[in-house]
C-alpha positions in Angstrom: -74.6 -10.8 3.4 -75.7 -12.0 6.8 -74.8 -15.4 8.4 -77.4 -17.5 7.0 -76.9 -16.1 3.7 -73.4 -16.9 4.0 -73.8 -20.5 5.0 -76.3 -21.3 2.2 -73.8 -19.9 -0.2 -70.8 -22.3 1.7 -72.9 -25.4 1.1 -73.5 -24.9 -2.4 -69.9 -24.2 -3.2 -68.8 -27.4 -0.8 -69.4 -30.8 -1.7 -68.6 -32.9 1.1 -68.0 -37.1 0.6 -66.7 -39.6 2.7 -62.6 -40.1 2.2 -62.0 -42.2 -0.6 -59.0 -44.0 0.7 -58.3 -46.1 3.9 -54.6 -46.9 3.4 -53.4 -45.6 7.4 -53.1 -48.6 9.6 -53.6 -46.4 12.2 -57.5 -44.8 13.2 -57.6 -41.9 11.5 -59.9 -39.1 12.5 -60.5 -37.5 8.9 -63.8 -39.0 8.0 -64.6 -36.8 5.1 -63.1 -35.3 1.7 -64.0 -31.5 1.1 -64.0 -29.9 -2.4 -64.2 -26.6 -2.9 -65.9 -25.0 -6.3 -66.3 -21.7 -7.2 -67.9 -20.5 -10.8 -66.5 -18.5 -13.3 -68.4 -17.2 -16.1 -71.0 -19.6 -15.8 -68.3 -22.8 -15.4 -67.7 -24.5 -12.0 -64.2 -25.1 -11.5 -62.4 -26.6 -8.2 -59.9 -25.0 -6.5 -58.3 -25.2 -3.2 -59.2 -24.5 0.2 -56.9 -21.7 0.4 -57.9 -20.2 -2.6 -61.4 -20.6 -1.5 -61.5 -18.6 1.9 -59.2 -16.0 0.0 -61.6 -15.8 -2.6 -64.4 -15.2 -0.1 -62.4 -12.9 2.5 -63.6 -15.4 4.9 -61.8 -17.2 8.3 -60.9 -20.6 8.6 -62.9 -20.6 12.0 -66.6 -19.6 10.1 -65.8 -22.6 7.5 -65.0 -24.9 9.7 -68.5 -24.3 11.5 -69.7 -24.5 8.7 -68.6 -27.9 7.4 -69.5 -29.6 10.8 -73.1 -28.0 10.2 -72.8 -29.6 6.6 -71.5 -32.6 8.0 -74.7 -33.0 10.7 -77.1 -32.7 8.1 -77.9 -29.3 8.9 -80.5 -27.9 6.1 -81.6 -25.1 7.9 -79.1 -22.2 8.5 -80.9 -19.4 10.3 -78.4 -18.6 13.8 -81.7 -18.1 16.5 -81.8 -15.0 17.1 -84.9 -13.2 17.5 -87.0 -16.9 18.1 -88.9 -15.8 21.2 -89.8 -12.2 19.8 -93.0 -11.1 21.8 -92.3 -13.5 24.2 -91.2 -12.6 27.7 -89.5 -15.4 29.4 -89.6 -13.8 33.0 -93.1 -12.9 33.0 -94.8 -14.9 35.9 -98.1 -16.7 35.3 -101.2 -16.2 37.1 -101.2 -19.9 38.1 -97.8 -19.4 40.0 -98.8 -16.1 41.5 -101.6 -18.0 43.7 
């Protein structure tokens, strides 16, 4: 699976919601809740983070760039690379050359 692939499978297995509970008198910085669902036969069932990245062989690093893209709104997972195909960015223009 190649990164895109990857992070379109991540946000259909996270749900992300805002934190149920304020009860710190302090400012907190968590903002969100996280649960983590994986199916089996068919049946969703939660389980924990942990479990989660073990499940998918899979870094805490890559999920947590993950759930900040998930937590920008980001729909659209491709990474960038090969955007300017065909293009060459040093090439100088006729109109400069004069």
């Amino acid at each position: 699976m190649n990164s895109p692939q990857q992070y379109r499978f991540l946000a259909v297995h996270i749900d992300i919601t805002e934190r149920a509970r304020r009860d710190v008198k302090e400012n907190s910085r968590r903002l969100f809740t996280y649960k983590y669902w994986i199916k089996i036969r068919g049946v969703r069932h939660q389980i924990c983070e942990r479990m989660f990245l073990a499940t998918i062989n899979m870094k805490d690093s890559g999920l947590r760039k993950t759930k900040l893209k998930l937590q920008q709104g980001v729909t659209r997972f491709d990474d960038g690379r090969a955007r300017t195909r065909g293009i060459r960015k040093n090439r100088i223009t006729e109109e400069v050359k004069d």
